[in-house]
N, C-alpha and C positions, 0 to 999 in steps of 0.2 A: 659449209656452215658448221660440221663437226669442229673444226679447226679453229672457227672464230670465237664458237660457242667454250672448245675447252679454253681459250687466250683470255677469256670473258670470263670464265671461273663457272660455265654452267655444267652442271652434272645432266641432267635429263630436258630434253627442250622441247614443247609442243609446242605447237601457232594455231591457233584459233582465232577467229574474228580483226585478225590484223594484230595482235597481242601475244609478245610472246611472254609464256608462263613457263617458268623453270625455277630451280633452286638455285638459286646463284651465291656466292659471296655476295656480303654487304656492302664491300670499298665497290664492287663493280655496280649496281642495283643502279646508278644514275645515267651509265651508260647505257646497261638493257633499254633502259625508261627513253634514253631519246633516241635510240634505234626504232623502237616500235610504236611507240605513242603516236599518230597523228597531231601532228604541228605541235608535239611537246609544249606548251603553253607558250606559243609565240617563240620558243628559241628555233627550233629546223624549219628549215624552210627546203620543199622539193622542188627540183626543177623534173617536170615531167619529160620524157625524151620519146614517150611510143605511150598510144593509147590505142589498142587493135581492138573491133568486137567478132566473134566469134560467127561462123558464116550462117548460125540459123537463130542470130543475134538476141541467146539466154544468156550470153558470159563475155566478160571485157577480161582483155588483162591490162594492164598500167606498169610501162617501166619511169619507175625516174630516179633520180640523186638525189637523196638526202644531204643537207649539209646544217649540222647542228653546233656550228662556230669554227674559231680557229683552233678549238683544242679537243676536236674530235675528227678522225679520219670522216671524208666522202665515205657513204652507202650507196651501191647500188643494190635499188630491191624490183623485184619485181612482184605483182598480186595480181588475182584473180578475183573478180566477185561475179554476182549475181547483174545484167545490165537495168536492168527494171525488176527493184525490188523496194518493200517500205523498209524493210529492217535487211541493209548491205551486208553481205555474208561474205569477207573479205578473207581471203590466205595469201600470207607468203607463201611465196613457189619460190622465190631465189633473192639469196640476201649476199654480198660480198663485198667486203672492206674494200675499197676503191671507185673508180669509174672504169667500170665496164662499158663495153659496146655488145648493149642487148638488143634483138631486134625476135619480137615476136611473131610465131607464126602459128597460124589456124591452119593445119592439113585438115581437118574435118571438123564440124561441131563437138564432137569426144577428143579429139588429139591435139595439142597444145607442144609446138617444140622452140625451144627458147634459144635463139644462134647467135654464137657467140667466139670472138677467134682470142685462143690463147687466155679463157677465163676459169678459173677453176673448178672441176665439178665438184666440189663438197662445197659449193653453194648453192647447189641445187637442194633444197629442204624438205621435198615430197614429189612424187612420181603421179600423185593423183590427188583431183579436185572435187568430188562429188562425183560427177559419171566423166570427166575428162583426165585424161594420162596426159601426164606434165612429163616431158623429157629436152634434155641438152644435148645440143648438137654442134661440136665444138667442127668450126670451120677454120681455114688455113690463110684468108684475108678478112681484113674488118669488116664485117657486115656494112657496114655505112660505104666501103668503096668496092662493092658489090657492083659491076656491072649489064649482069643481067636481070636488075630489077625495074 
């Protein structure tokens, strides 16, 4: 995300609530805007690809692709929130310019590892979610032609 974030013109980047807040350049400000916005006002649209909850089911994560026209690259993001909550308390945990193959997994209700072959780890955004460790685990076949699943 370091990478995408400086290509973007961000100096310092936080994510809270599914929003990312940083100081960006102004030419860039409209691409931040439909990276993070949820459904951008009708222009993105996600295809969901993995929706896992958490095995003592407080936490989901959601991967899918963003696609916010033909004149912006595929996102893949992935987030965390809360599974039963009135106010979703959502974070990016991994954002990277293209279509990745993420496949989540829940080793324990705290442990969260995100696997993924040949994607890059400075998309990974945060190590931790509230009391769950978020880490990448870069494997050697596409998760999706994973045989022993």
């Amino acid at each position: 995300m370091a990478a995408l974030a400086a290509d973007l013109g961000v100096r310092r980047t936080t994510v809270r609530l599914g929003v990312l807040m940083a100081a960006p350049s102004w030419s860039r400000l409209a691409l931040i805007t439909m990276l993070t916005v949820p459904g951008c006002g009708g222009l993105c649209e996600d295809d969901e690809r993995a929706s896992v909850v958490s095995p003592d089911g407080r936490s989901t994560v959601r991967v899918f692709i963003r696609n916010c026209g033909a004149t912006t690259p595929f996102i893949t993001v992935a987030e965390v929130r809360f599974t039963r909550s009135w106010f979703p308390h959502r974070e990016l945990v991994y954002v990277e310019e293209g279509t990745e193959d993420l496949v989540p997994v829940w080793e324990t209700p705290e442990r969260l590892v995100i696997e993924c072959a040949g994607c890059p780890a400075r998309g990974l955004l945060t190590n931790r979610w509230n009391d769950v460790v978020v880490s990448l685990r870069q494997t050697y076949t596409r998760p999706s032609q994973r045989t022993d699943q």
